[in-house]
Structure formats: structure tokens, C-alpha cells
DRENGU-709461 format. One record per residue: x, y, z of N, C-alpha, C, O, CB in turn; chain; residue in three letters. Coordinates in Angstrom, 3 decimals, padded with zeros to 6 digits. Each point is the difference from the previous one (the first is absolute). Glycine has a CB too. Layout:
<recs>
      n_X      n_Y      n_Z     ca_X     ca_Y     ca_Z      c_X      c_Y      c_Z      o_X      o_Y      o_Z     cb_X     cb_Y     cb_Z chain res
        X        Y        Z        X        Y        Z        X        Y        Z        X        Y        Z        X        Y        Z     A ala
...
</recs>
This chain:
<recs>
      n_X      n_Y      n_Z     ca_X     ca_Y     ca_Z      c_X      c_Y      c_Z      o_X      o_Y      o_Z     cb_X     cb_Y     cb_Z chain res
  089.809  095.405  082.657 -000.759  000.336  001.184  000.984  000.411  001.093  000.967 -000.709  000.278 -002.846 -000.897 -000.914     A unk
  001.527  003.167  001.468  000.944 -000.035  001.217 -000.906 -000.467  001.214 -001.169  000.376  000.087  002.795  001.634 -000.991     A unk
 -001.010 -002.880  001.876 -000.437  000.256  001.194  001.181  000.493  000.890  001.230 -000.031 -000.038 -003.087 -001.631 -000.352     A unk
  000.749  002.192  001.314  000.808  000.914  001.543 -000.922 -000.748  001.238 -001.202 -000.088  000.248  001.750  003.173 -001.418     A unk
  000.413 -003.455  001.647  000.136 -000.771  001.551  000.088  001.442  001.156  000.876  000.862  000.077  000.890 -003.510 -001.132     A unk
 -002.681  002.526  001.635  000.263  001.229  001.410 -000.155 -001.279  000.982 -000.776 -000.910 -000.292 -000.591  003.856 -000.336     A unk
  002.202 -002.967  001.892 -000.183 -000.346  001.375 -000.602  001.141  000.132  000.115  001.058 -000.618  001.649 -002.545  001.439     A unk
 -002.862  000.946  000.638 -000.501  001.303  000.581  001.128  000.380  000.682  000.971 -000.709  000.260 -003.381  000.282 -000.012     A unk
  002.152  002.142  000.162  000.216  000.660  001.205  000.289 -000.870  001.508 -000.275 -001.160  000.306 -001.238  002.861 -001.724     A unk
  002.157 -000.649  002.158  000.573 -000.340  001.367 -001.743 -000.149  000.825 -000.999  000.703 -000.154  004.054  000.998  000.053     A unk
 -002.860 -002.709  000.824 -001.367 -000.203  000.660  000.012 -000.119  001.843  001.115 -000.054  000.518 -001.736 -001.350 -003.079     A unk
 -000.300  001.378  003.247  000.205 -000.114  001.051 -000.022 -001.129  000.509 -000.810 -000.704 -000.603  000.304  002.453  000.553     A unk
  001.110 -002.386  001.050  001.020 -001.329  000.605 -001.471 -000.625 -000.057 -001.010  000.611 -000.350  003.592  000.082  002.290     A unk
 -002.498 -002.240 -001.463 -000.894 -000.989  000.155 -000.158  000.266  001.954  000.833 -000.221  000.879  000.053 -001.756 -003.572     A unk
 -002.380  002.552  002.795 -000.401 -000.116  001.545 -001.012 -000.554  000.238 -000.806 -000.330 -000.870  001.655  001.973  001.319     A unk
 -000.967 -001.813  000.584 -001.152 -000.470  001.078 -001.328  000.289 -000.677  000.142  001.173 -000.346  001.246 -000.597  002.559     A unk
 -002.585 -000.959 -002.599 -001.084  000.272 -000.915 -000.321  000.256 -001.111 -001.148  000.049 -000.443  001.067  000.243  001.747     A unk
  001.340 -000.054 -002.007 -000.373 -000.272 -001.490  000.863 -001.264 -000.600  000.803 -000.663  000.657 -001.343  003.336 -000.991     A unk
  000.188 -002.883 -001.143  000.499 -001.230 -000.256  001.375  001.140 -001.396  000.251  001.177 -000.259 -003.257 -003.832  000.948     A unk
  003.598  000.809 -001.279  000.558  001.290 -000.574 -000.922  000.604 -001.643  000.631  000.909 -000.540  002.139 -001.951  001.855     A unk
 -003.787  000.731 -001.898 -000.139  000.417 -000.572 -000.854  001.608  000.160 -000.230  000.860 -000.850  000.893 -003.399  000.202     A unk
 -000.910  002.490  001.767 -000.318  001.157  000.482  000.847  001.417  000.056 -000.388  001.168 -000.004 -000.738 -002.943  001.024     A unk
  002.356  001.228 -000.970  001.148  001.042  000.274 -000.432  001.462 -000.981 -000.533 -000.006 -001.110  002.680 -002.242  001.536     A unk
 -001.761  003.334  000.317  000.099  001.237 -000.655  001.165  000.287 -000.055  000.843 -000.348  000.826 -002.652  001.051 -000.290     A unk
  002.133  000.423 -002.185  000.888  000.840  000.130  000.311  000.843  001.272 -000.871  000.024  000.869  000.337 -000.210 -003.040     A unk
  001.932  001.026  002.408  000.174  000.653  000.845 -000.052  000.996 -000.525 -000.140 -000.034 -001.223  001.011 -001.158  002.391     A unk
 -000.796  002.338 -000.578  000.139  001.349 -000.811  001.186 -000.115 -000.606 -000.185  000.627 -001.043 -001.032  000.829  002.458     A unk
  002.186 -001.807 -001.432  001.623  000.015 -000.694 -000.632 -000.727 -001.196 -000.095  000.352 -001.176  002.295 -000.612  003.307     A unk
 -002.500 -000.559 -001.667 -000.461 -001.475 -001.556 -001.102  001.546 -000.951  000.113  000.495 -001.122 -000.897 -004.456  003.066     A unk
  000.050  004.176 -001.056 -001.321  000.939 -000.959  001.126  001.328 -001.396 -000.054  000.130 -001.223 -002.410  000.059  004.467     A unk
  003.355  000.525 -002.094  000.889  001.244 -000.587  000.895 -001.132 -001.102  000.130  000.189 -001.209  000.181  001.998  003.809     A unk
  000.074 -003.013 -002.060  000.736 -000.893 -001.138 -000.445 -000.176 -001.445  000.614  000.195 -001.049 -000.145 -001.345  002.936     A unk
 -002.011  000.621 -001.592 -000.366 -000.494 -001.041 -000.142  000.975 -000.950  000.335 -000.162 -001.173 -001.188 -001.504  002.294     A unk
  000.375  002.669 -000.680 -000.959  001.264 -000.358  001.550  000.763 -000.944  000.046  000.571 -001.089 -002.442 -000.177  003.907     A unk
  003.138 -000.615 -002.137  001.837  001.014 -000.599  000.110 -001.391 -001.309  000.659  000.261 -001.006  001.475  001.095  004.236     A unk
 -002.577 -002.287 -003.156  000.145 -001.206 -001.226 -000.802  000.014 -000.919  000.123 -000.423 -001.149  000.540 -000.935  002.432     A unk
 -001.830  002.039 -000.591 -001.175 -000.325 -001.198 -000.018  001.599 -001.172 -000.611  000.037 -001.068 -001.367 -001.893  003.292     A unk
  002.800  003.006 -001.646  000.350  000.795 -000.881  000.876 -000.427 -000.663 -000.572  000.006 -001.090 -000.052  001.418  002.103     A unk
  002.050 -001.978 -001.295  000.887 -000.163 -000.105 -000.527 -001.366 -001.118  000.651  000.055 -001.043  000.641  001.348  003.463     A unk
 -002.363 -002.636 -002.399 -000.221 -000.457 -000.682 -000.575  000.586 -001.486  000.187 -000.324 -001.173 -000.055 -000.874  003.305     A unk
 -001.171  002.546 -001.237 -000.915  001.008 -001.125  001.978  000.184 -000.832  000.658 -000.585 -000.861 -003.857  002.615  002.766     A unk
  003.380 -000.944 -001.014  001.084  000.652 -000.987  000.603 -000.975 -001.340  000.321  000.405 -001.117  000.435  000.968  003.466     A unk
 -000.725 -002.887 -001.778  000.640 -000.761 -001.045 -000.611 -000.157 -001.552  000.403 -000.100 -001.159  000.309 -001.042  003.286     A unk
 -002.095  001.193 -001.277 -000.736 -000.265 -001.406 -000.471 -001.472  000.313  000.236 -000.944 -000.753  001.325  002.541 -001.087     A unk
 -002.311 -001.704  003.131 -000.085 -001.840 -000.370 -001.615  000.315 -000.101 -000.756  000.835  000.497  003.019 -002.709  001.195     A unk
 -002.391  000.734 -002.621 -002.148  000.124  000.042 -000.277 -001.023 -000.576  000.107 -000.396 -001.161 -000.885  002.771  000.773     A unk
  000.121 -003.082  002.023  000.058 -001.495 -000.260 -002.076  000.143 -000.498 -000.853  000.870  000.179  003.629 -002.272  002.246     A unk
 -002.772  000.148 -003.018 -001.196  000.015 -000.563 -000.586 -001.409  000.670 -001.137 -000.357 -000.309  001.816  001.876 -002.030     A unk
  000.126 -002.316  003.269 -000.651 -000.519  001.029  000.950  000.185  001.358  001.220  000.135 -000.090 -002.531 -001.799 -001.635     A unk
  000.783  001.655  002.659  000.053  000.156  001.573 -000.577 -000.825  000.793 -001.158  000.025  000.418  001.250  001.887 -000.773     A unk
  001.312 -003.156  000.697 -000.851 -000.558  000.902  001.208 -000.219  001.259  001.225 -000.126  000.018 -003.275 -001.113 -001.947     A unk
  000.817  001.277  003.065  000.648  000.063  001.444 -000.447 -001.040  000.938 -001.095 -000.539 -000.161  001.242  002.908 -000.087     A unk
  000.548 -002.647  001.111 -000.309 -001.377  001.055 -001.310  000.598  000.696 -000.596  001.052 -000.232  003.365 -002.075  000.917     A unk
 -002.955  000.272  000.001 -001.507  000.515  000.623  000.163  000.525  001.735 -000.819  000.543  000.740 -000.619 -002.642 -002.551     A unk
  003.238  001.549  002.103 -000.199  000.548  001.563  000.156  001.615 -000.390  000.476  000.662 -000.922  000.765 -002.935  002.649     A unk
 -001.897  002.489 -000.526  000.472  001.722  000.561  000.948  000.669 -000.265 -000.271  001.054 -000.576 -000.437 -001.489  002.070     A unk
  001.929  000.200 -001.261  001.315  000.917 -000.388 -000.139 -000.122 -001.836 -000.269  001.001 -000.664  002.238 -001.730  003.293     A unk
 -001.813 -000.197 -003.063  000.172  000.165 -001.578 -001.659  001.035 -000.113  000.160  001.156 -000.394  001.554 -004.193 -000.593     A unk
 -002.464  002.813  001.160 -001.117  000.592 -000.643  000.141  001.290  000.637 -000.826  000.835 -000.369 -000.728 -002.848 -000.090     A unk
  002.262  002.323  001.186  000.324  001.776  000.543  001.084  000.646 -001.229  000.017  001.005 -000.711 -000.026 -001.566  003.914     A unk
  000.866 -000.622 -002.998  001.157  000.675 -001.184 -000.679 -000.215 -001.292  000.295  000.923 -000.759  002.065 -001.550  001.954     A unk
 -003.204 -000.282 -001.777 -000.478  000.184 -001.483 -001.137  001.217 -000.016 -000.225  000.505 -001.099  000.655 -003.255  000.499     A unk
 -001.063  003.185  001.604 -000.555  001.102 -000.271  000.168  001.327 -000.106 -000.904  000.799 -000.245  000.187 -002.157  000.790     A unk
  002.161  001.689 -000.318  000.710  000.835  000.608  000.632  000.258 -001.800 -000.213  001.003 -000.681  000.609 -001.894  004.001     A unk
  000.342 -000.257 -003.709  000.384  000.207 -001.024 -001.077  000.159 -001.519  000.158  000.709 -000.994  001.808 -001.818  002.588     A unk
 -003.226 -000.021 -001.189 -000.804  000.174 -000.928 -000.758  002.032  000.272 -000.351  000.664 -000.976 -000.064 -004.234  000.905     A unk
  000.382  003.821  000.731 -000.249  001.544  000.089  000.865  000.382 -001.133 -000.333  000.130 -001.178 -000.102  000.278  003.809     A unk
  001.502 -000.263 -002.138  001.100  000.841 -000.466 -000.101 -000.173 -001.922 -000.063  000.750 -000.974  001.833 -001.264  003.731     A unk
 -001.736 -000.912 -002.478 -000.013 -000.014 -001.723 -001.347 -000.431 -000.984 -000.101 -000.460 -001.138  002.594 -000.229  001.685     A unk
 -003.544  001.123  000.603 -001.317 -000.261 -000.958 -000.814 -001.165 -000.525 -000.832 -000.064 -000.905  001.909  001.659  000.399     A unk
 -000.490 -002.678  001.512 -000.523 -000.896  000.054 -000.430 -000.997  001.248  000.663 -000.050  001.037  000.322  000.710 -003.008     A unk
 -002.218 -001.475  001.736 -000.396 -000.272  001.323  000.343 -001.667  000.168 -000.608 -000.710 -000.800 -001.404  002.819  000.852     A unk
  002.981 -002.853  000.967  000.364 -001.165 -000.147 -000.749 -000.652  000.329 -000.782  000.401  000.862  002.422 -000.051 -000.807     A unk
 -001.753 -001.658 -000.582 -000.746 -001.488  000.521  000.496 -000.925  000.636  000.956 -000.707 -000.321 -001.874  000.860 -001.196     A unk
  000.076 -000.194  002.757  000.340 -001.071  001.533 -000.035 -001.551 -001.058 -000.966 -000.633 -000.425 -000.834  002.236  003.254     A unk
  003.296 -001.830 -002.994 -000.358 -001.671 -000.751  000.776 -001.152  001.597  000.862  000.140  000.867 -000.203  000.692 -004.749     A unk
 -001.377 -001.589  003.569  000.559 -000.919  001.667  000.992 -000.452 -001.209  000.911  000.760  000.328 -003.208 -001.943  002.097     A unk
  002.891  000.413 -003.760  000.800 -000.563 -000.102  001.563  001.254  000.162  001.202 -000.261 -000.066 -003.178 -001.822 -001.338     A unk
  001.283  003.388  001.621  001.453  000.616  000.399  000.470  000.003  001.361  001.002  000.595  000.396 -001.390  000.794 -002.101     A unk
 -000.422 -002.113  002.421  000.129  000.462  001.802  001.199 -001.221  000.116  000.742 -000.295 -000.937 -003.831  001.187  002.197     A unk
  003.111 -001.338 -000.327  001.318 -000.419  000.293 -000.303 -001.666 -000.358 -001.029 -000.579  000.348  001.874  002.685  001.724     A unk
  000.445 -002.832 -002.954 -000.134 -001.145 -000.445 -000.125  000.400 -001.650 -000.061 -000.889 -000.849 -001.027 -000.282  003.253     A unk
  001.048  002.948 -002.836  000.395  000.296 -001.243  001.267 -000.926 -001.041  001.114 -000.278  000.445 -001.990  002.551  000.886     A unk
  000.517 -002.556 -002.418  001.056 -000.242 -000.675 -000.079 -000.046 -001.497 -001.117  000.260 -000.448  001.646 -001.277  002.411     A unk
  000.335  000.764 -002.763  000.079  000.299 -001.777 -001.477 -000.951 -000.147 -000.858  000.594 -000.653  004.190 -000.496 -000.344     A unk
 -003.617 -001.036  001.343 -001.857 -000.441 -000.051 -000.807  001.299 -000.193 -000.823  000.199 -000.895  000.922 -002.265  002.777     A unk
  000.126  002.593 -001.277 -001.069  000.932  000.630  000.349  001.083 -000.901 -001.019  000.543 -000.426  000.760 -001.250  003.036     A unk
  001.833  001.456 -003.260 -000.363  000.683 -000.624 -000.148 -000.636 -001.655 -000.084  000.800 -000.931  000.997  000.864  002.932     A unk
 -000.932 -003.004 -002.225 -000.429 -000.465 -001.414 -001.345  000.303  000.182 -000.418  000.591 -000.996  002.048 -002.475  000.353     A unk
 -002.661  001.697  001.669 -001.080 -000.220 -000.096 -000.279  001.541 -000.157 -000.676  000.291 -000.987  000.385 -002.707  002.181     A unk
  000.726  003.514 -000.337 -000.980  001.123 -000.225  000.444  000.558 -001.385 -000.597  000.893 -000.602  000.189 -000.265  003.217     A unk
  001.451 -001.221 -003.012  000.215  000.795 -001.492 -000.142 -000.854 -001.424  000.101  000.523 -001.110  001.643  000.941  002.497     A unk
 -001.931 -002.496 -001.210  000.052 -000.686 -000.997 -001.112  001.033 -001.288  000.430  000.317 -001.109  000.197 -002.983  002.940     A unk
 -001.513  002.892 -001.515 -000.856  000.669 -000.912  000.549  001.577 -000.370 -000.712  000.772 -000.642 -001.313 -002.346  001.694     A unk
  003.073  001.861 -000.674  000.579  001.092 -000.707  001.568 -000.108 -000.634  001.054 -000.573  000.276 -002.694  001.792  001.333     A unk
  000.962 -000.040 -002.922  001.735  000.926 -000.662  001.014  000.042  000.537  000.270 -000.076  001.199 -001.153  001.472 -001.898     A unk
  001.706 -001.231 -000.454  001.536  000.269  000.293  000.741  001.482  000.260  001.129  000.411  000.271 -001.186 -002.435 -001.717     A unk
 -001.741  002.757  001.110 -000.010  001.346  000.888 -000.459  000.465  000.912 -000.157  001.175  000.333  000.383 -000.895 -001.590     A unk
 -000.555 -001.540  001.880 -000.843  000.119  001.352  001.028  000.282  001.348  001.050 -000.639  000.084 -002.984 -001.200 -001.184     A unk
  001.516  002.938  002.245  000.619 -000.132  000.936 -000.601 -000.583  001.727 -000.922  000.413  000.703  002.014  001.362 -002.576     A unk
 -000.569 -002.348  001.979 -000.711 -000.529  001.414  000.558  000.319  001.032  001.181  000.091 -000.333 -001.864 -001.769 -000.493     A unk
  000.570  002.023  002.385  000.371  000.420  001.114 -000.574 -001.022  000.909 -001.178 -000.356 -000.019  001.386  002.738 -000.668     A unk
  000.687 -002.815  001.462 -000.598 -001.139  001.006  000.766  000.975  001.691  001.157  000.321  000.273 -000.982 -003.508 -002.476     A unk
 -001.143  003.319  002.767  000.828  000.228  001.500 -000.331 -001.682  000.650 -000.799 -000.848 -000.397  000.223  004.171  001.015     A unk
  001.289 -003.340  000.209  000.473 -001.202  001.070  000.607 -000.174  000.293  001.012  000.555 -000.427 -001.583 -001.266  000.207     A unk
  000.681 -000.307  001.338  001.152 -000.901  000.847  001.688 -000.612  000.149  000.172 -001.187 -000.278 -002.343  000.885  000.055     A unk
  002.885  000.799  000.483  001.142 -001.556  000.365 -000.274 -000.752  000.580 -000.826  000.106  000.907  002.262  000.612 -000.843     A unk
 -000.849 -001.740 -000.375  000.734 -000.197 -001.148 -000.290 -000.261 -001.217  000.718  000.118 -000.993  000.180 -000.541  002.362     A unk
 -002.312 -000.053 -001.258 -000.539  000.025 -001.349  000.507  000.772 -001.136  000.593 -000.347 -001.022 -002.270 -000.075  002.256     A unk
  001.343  001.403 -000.853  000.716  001.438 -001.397  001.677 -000.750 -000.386  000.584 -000.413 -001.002 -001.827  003.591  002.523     A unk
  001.433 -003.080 -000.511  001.769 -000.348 -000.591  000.281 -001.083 -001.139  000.613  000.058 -001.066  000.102  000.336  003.543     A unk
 -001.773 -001.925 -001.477  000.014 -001.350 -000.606 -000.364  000.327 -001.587  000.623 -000.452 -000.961 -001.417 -000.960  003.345     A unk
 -000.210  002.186 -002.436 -001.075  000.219 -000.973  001.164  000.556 -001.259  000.244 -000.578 -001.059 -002.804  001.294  002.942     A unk
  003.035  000.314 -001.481  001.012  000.792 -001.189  001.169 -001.256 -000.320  000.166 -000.530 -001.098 -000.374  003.536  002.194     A unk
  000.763 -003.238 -000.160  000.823 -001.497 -000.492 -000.459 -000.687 -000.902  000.534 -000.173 -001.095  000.051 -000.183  002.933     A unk
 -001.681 -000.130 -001.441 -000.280 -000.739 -000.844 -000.540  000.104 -001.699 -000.244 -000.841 -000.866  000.134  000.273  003.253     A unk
  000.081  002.020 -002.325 -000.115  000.630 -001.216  000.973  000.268 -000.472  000.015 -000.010 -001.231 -001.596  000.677  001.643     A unk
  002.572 -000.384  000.158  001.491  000.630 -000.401  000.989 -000.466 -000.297  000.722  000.199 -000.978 -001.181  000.848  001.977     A unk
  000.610 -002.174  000.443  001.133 -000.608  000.456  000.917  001.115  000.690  001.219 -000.097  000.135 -001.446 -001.753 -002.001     A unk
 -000.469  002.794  002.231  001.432  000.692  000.539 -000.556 -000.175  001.820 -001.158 -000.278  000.313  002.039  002.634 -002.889     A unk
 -000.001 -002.169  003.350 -000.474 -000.445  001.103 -000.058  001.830  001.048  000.946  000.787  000.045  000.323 -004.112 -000.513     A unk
 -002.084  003.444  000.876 -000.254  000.990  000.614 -000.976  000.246  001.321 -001.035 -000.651  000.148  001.721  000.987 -002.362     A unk
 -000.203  000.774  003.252 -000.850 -000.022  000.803 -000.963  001.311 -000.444  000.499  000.863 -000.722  001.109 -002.225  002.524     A unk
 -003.159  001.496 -001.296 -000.874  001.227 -000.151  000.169  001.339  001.568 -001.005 -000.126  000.701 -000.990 -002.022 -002.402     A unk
  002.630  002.867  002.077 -000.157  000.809  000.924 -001.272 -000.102  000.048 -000.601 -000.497 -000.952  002.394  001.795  000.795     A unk
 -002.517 -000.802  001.384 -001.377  000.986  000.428 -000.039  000.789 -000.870  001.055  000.634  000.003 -001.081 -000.580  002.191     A unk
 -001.023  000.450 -003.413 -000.115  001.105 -000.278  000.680 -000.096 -001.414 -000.327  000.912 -000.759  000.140  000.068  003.211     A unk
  001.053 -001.889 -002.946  000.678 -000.115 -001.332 -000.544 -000.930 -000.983 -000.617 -001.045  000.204  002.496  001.601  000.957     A unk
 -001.456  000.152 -002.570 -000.538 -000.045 -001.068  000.414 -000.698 -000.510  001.152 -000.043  000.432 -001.674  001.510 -000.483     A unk
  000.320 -002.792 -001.325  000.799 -000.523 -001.061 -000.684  000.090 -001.295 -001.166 -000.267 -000.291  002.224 -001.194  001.849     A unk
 -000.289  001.802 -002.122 -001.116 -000.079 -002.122  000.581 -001.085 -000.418  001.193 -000.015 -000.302 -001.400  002.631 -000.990     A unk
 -000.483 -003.542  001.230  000.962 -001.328 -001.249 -001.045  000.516 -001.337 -001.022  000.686  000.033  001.769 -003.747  001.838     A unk
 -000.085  002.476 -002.932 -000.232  000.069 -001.197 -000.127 -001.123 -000.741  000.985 -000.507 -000.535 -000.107  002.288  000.839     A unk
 -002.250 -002.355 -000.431 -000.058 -001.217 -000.701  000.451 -000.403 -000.864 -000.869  000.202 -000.848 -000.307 -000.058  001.447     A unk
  002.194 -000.749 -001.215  000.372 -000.995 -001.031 -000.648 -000.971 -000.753 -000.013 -000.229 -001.209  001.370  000.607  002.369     A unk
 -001.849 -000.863 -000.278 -000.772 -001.400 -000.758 -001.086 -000.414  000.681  000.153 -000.146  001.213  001.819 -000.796 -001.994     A unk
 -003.428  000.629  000.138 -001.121 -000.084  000.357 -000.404 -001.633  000.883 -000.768 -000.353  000.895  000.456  002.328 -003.100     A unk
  001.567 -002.756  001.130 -000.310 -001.477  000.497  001.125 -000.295 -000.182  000.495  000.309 -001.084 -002.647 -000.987  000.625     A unk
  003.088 -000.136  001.611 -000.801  000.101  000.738  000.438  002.116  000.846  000.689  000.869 -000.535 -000.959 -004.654  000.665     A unk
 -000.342  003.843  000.974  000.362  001.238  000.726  000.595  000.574 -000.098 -000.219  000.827  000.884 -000.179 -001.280 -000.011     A unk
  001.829  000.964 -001.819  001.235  000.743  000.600  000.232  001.304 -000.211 -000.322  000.612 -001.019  001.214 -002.431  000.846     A unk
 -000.106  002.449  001.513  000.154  001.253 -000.640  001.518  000.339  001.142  000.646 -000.564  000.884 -003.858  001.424 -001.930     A unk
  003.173  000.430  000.290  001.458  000.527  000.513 -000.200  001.065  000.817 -000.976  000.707 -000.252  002.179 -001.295 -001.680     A unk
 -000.546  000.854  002.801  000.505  001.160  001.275  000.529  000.889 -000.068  001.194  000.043  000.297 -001.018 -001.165  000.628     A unk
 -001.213  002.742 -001.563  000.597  001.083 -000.922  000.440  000.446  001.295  001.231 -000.009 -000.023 -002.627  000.624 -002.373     A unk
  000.893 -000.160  003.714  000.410  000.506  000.961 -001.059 -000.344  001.201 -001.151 -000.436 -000.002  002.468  002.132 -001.533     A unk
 -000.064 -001.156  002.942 -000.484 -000.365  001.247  000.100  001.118  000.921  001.020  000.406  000.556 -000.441 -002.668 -000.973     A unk
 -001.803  002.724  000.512  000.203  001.155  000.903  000.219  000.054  002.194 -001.050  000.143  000.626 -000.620  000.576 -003.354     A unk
  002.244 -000.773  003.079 -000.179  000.056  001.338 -000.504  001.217  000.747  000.485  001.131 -000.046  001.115 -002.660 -000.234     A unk
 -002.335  001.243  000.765 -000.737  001.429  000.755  001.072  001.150  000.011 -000.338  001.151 -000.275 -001.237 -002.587  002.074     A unk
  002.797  001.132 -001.496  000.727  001.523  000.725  000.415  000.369 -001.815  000.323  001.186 -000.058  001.216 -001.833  003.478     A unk
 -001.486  000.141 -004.482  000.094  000.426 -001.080 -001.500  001.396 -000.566  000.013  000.953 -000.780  001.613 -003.838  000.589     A unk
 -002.985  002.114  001.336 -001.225  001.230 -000.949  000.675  001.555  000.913 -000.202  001.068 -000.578 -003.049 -003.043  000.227     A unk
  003.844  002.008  001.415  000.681  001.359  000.944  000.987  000.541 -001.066  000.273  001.200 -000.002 -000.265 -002.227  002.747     A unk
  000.528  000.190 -003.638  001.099  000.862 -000.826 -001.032  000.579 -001.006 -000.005  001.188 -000.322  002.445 -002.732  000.513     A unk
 -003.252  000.684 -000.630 -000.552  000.269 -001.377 -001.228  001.258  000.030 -000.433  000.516 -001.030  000.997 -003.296  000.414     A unk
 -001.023  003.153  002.027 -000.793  000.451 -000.139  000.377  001.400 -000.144 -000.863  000.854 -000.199 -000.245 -002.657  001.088     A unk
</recs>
């Protein structure tokens, strides 16, 4: 099984009347995602589940990318923030070892989350990608084929 970890996009600061799950992308975060979500097509990724946190910024960037690659993501609250390897045993336990899954969300969560699958220790940029590659079903493990950082989808595209 591969999964791919996206942090959302660059978002706008915490102000006066909204909370933060409210937050929107900025236009930089929107052109970002949008230059990532080709650059994912080009790879060849085609996840056969999609799931995204339920605040605002992730569900801007999972729709942005689910466009691009033809699929439409699902608002799961165990991806919103307080995500962790729980959460992705639970949404995958019922699938293959050819199954691909895409989770957008949060730091640190995302980071904690791949650690703990990996052991390798890493931070997620705004806007960056990870594929681990499952190893072992039980318990969880998998390995850290690659880590994309946003200013890497500007070369690739």
C-alpha cells in the first residue's frame, strides 16, 4: 500500500472574527497547490481513497488537487488536527497492498504521523508531499520512499 501525506497550502494569518478552522487559502497557497496538483497528475499518483481534515484550508487544497487528479476527497474529522498512525490504521485497515491513499492535513500531526510509521524524523512544509510505502500490515510499518518540499513541485513542473 502507498500513502501520500500533503500539508495544506499557505493560509491566511489567525484574525479578529474568524476562528482557526475557518482559515482560507491565500492566493499564493491556491497557485501553489494548483502547480502541485499537476505535478502529482504528471507522477502518476491515483489514490483510490481521499481523505481530508474538515477545516477550510485543507478542504481548499484537497479540492484543488482532487480536481486535478479525478477524484473527490472525504472531510474525515480523524484527519483534522490530533491526526495520527490510529487514524490512518483505521481508514485503511480494510484495504490492499495495492491500494493508494492521500491524506491532506496538519502539523504537526503529519510529521508525528510519518515518524511514527517510519521512524525517520521529519518536518511537512506548507504545501509538501510524502509517499511512505507500507511494509507491514501489523503491526503499521512503512518506509519513506520520498519527501517533497513545495519549492521542489517549481523545479518539477
Amino acid at each position: 500500500m502507498r500513502l501520500y501525506f500533503m500539508r495544506h497550502a499557505l493560509a491566511e494569518e489567525l484574525i479578529d472574527g474568524i476562528t482557526d478552522a475557518e482559515r482560507k487559502l491565500t492566493d499564493k497557497g491556491i497557485a501553489n497547490t494548483q502547480q502541485a496538483a499537476r505535478v502529482m497528475k504528471g507522477l502518476g499518483i491515483t489514490p483510490n481513497c481521499f481523505y481530508t481534515s474538515p477545516l477550510v484550508r485543507t478542504q481548499q487544497t484537497a479540492d484543488i488537487v482532487g480536481k486535478a487528479l479525478g477524484i473527490t476527497p472525504e472531510a474525515r474529522k480523524e484527519v483534522g488536527p490530533g491526526f495520527s498512525i490510529h487514524a490512518v490504521e483505521t481508514l485503511t485497515q480494510d484495504l490492499g497492498e495495492d491500494d493508494e491513499v492521500l491524506f491532506v492535513g496538519h502539523e504537526p500531526d503529519l510529521s508525528t504521523t510519518i515518524s511514527s510509521l517510519t521512524g525517520a524524523r521529519i518536518v511537512m512544509k506548507r504545501g509538501g508531499l510524502a509517499r511512505i510505502d507500507i511494509i507491514s500490515p501489523q503491526p503499521l510499518l512503512g518506509e519513506l520512499v520520498w519527501l517533497l518540499a513545495p519549492r521542489i513541485f517549481d523545479e518539477l513542473h
